[in-house]
N, C-alpha and C positions, 0 to 999 in steps of 0.2 A: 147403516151402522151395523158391524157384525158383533155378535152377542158368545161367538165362537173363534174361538182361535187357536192355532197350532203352534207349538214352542217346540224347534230344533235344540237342544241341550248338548253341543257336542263331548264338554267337559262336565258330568253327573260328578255331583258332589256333594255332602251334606248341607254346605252350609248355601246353597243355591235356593233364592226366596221368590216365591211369588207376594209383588208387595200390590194396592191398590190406594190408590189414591181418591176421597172422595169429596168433591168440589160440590159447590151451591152459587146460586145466584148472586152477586156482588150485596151487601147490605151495610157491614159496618166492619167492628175488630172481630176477631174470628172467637173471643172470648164472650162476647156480649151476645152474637149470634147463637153459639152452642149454648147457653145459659137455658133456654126455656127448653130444649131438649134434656138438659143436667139438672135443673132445681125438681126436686120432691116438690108436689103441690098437688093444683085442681086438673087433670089433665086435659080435661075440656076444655076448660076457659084458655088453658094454653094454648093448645090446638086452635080454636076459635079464632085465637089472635093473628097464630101463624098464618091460616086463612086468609083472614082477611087481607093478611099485608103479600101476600104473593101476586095477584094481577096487577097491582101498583109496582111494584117491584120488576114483574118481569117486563111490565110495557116498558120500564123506562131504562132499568138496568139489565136485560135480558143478554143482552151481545157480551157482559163481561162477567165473571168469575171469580172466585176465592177458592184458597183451601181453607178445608174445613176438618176431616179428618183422614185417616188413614189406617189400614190395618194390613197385616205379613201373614203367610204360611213356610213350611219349609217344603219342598217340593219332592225331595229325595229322602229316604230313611234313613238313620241314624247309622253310621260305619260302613255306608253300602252306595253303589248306584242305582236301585233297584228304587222305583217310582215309589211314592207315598201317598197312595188311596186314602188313608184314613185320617190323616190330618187337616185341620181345621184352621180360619182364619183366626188369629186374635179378638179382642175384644176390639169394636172401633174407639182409637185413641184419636182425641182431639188435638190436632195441628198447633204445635205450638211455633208463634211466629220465629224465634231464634234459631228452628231448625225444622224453614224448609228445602235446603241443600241434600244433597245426595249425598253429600259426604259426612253430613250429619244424623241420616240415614241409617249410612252403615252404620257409624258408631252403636248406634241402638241393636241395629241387627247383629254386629257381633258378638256380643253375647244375650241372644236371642233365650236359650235357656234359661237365664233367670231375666226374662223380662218384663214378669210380674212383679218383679221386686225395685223396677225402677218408679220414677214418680211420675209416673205419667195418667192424667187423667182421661176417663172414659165416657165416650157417651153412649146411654144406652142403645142397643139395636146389634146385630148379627149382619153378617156377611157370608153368605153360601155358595161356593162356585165349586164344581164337579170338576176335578184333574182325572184323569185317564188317557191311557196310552192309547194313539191312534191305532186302529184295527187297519190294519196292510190292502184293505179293499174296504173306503168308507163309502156307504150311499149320500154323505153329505155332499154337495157341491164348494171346491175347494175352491177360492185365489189365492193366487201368489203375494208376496207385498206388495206389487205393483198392480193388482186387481184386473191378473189375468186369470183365465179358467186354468186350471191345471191339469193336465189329460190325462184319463182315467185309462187302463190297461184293458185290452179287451178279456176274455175267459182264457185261462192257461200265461196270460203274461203276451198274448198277441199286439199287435200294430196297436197305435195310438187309435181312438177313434177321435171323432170330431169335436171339438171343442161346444158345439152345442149339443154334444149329450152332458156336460157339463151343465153349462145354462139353463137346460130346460129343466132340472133339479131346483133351482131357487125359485121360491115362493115366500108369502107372509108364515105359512106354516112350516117352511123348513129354511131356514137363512141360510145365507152361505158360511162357510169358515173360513177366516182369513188367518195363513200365514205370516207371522212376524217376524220379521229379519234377524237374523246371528249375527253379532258382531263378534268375532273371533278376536282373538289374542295377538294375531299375526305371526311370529316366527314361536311365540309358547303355546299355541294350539297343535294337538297332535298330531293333526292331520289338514294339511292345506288341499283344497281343490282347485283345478283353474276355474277362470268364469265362464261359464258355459251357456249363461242367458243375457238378456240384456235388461240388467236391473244399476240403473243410472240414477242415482238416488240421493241429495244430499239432505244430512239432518243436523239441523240449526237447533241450539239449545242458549238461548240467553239466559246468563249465570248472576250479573250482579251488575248495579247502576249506582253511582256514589252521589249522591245529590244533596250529601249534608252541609254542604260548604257553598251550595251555588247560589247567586245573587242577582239571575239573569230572568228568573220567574217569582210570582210574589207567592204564587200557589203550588207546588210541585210534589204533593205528597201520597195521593192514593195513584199507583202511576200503573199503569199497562204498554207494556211496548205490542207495536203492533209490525211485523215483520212482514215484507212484501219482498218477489222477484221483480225485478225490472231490467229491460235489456237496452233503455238511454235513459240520460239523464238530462235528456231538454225538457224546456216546461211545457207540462201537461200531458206528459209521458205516463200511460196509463199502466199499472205492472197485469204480468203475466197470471190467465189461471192458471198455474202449476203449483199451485199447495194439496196436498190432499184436506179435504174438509172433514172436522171434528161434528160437523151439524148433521143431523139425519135428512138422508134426500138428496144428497147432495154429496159429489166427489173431489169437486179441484174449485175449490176459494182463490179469490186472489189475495187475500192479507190473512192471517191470522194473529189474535191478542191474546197474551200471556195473561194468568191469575193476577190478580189485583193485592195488594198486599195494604191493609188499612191506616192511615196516619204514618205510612213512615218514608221515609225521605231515601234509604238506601237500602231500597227493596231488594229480595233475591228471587229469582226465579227459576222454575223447574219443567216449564212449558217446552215438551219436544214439537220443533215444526220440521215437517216433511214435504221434501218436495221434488218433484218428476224431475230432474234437470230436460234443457233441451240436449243432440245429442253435439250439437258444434257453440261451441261459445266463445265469445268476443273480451277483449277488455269491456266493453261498455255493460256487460253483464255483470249484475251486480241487487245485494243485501241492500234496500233501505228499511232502518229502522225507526220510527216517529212515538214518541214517548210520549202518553195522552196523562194528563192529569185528569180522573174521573169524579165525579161530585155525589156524594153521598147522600145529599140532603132531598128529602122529597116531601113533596109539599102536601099536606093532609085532603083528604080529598071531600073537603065542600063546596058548597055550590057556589059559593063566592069562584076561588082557585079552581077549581075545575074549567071554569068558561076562560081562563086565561094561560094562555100557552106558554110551558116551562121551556127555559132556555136550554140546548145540550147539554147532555151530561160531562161530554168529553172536552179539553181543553189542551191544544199541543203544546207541550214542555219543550221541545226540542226534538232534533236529527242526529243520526249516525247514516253514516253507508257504508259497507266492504265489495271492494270488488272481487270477483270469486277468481279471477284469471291473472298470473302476476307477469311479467317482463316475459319471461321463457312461453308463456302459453301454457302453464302448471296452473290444474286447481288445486289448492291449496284447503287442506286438513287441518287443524290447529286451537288456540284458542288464541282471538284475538283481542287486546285491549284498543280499543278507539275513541277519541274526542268523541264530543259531542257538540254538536253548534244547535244555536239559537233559533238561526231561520235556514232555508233551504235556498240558496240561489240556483238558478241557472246551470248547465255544463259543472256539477260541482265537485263531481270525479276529479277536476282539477284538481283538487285542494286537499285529495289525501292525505296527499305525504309532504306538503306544506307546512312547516312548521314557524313559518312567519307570519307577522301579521298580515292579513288577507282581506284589503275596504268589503268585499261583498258577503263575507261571513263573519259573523259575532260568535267565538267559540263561549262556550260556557266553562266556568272556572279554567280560562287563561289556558286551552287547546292539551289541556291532563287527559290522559287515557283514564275516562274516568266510568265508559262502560264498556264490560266484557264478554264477549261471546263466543263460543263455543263450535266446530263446524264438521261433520264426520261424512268423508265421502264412502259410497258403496257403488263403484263403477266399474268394469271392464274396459271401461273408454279413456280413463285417465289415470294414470300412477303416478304415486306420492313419491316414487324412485327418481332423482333427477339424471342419471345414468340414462336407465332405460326411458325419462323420457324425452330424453336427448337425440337417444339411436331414432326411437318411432317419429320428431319429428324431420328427423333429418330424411326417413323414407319416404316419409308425404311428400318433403319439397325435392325429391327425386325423381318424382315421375315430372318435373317439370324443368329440371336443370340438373347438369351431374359433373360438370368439367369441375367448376366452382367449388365443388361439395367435399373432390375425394379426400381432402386433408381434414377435414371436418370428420367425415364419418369414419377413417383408419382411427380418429382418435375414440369416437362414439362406441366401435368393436373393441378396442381394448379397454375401454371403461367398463362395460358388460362384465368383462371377469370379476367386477367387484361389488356385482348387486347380488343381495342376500337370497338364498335359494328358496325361501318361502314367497317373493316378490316374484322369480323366475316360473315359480310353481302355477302361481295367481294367473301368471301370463303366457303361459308356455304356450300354445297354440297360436298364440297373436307372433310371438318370438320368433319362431321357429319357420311361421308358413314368410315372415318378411326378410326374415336370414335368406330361404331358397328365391326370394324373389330379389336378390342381391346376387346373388349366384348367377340365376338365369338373366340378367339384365346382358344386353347387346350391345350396352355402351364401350366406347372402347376407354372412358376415360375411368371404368371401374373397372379394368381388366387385371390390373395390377394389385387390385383389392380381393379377389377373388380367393387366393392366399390367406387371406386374415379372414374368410368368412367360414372358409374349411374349416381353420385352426379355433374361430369361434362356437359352431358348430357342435365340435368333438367335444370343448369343454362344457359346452351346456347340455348336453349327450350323457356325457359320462357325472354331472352333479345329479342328474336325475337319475339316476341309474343309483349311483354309491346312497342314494335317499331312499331306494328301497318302492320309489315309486316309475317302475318301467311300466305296470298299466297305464301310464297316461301315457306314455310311449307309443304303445300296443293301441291306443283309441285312437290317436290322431294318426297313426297310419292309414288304420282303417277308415274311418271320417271324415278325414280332413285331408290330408294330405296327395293331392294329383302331379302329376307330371306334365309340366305344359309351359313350354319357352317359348320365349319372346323372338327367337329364329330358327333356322332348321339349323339342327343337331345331328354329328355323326349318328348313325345307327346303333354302333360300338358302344358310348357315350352313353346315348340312352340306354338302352339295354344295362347296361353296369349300372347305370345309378336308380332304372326299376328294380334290377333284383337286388342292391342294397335295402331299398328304404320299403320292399314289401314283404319283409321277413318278421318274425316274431319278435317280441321289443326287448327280451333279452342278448337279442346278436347287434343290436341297431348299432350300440357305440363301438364293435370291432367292423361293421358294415361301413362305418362313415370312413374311419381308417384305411380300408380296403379299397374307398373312393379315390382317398387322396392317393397311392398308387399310380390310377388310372390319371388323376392330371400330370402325374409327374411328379409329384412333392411325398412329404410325409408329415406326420402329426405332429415331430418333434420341428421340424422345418420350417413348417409353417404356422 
């Protein structure tokens, strides 16, 4: 568990919050709980109580969770981008159950300025966490969000060194700091980078569970969804460890369980799960969600009840699944509403998109999308663009057949003109180095395509260019980009298309023009 972390901000702005959420061990309504922290009294004998009931608590309700309270900072100073050292967290306000959504959230934070003047009640106790701007050479040992080391510069900004001079920094006396991921704006962020690493990441956010109408459990009210990967859905299909883990000690869980919301039937939740994806994925990969109903009750602990063994806490209410992969081979981004059934059969990925009745599954309130979830990919591997991931997978299936293909992908090259240039931006290296491996292919049944890959080419040349971003030009010349066909090429040939594409990245889009010449064509022509 890191106690440190790094926030990239790429849009500084005032109303930018550092908010903190703070949970407790599962016990009852979140009112009844805060109560002996809020009542004026003996504070001993409170305490005392508290005491006592926490090893009974945590043996038996340890694995689940409540909100409890929460408190904000602002991050940025007032009219300025310029960091906010001196600012302080609120008073901790106690979680009120009607708003724990993010959307209810902001409401509060929006006007944060007079936030004192709303009615929110508090419970005693401070929150202290040190903001400050990273120093450009920290001795801390850093990861990434994917809990790699992050390579530290040598003296003067030299070669990387080794990833265990990284390492050998973390101890109990100096923890690591971990990086948290940006989710950018996508075309309103001011500045798009391509993906330069491989951070394969999707984050699951279950939103809301409607269970006031259901008739299919007799108990279904303190509920925790418990979220797992799995990659089949035969029985006894174990899922995957790819969660990162919230527990100390420990990295990659295989389920993680949402806050508990007490006595109420259409809970909301605010629980982010994270998880590594693998880097090739199937239909059969896939969300199962299993919705526990959790038992509050605990039995006093005499010596009678003590020698007799309570039954679990937890009780299954019900199943969801999402599969992450749709028809095209698209992971899919979104928020999605999904039945919910009763029990879990067999192969039951069938029954997605079933909307009839089905002998081996009992839907719960008549197959109603009646829980919602949330899904936010961070990958270099997969685009939400169905264009571009059209073209990418039409290259994959090219290295294995290409006669079949070419009316496919003449269509995939002219679709390309119409994906937005923060998408082109995202993936420009992946783009560009599979355009030239179109180019250089030997087939003769894409020879006639070659035309449309020039003319392809130029225009994603020149969007980058009118964007004011030819350094990413300039990089992947230098980086990335080699010369190397799939058969022997004039002399002539080559030579003209080295010295186009190793020039500086402001000639690159009249360089590519100067190509088309040498085949015989032109920009407008082709």
């Amino acid at each position: 568990m890191c106690l440190q972390a790094v926030f990239s901000v790429t849009q500084p702005h005032e109303e930018v919050y550092l908010v903190a959420r703070i949970e407790k061990v599962l016990q009852g309504g979140i009112t009844t709980c805060a109560e002996p922290y809020m009542k004026l009294g003996d504070a001993v004998k409170s305490t005392q109580r508290i005491l006592q009931q926490v090893p009974l608590l945590c043996s038996r309700l340890g694995t689940y969770h409540m909100a409890f309270a929460w408190a904000a900072r602002p991050v940025f100073q007032s009219g300025g981008n310029k960091l906010d050292l001196t600012a302080e967290f609120t008073a901790l306000y106690k979680q009120e159950r009607e708003r724990l959504s993010n959307e209810e959230l902001l409401k509060i934070l929006s006007d944060f300025k007079n936030i004192h003047k709303a009615k929110l009640q508090t419970i005693p106790g401070s929150l202290v966490v040190d903001v400050v701007p990273q120093p450009p050479q920290s001795k801390t040992a850093t990861l990434t969000s994917s809990l790699l080391p992050v390579r530290s510069r040598g003296r003067g900004g030299g070669a990387d060194r080794d990833d265990t001079d990284t390492l050998s920094r973390v101890s109990p006396s100096c923890p690591p700091c971990l990086e948290v991921q940006e989710f950018l704006g996508g075309f309103h962020a001011p500045r798009i980078d391509p993906h330069l690493s491989l951070t394969h990441h999707l984050y699951v956010y279950p939103v809301t569970l409607k269970y006031d109408s259901q008739k299919a459990f007799a108990k279904a009210r303190n509920i925790s969804c418990w979220v797992q990967f799995k990659s089949s859905d035969v029985k006894g299909a174990k899922a995957l460890p790819v969660i990162y883990s919230s527990a100390p000690g420990t990295v990659f869980c295989d389920g993680l369980h949402t806050t508990v919301l007490h006595h109420c039937t259409s809970p909301t939740f605010y629980t982010e799960v994270k998880l590594s994806l693998p880097i090739a994925l199937s239909p059969s990969h896939h969300l199962l969600f299993t919705f526990y109903h959790i038992s509050c009750d605990i039995a006093k602990t005499t010596k009678a009840k003590s020698s007799i063994r309570q039954p679990p806490p937890e009780t299954i209410v019900g199943y969801a699944w999402l599969p992450l992969v749709d028809e095209q081979g698209r992971l899919l981004e979104d928020t999605h509403s999904l039945p919910v059934a009763a029990n879990l059969p067999p192969n039951y990925l069938q029954f997605t998109s079933s909307k009839a009745a089905v002998p081996d599954v009992k839907w719960v309130d008549g197959h109603r999308p009646i829980f919602r979830v949330d899904t936010r990919l961070q990958s270099p591997i997969y685009t939400q663009d169905s264009s571009l991931h059209e073209f990418f997978s039409l290259c994959e299936q090219l290295k294995h057949k290409s006669g079949q293909l070419q009316p496919a992908v003449h269509t995939a090259l002219e679709r390309l003109a119409g994906v937005d240039l923060h998408v082109i931006l995202q993936f420009l290296p992946i783009l560009l180095t599979q355009l030239f491996h179109l180019l250089s292919n030997s087939s003769k049944d894409l020879e006639t395509l070659k035309a449309e890959v020039v003319r392809t080419l130029v225009e994603v040349v020149d969007k980058v260019v009118e964007a004011g971003r030819s350094d990413l030009l300039k990089s992947y010349i230098e980086h990335i980009f080699v010369t190397r066909w799939t058969s022997p090429r004039p002399v002539q040939s080559t030579m003209t298309w080295q010295d186009s594409w190793s020039s500086t990245s402001d000639k690159v889009s009249t360089r590519v023009r100067n190509f088309c010449s040498t085949c015989g064509s032109s920009s407008r022509s082709c």
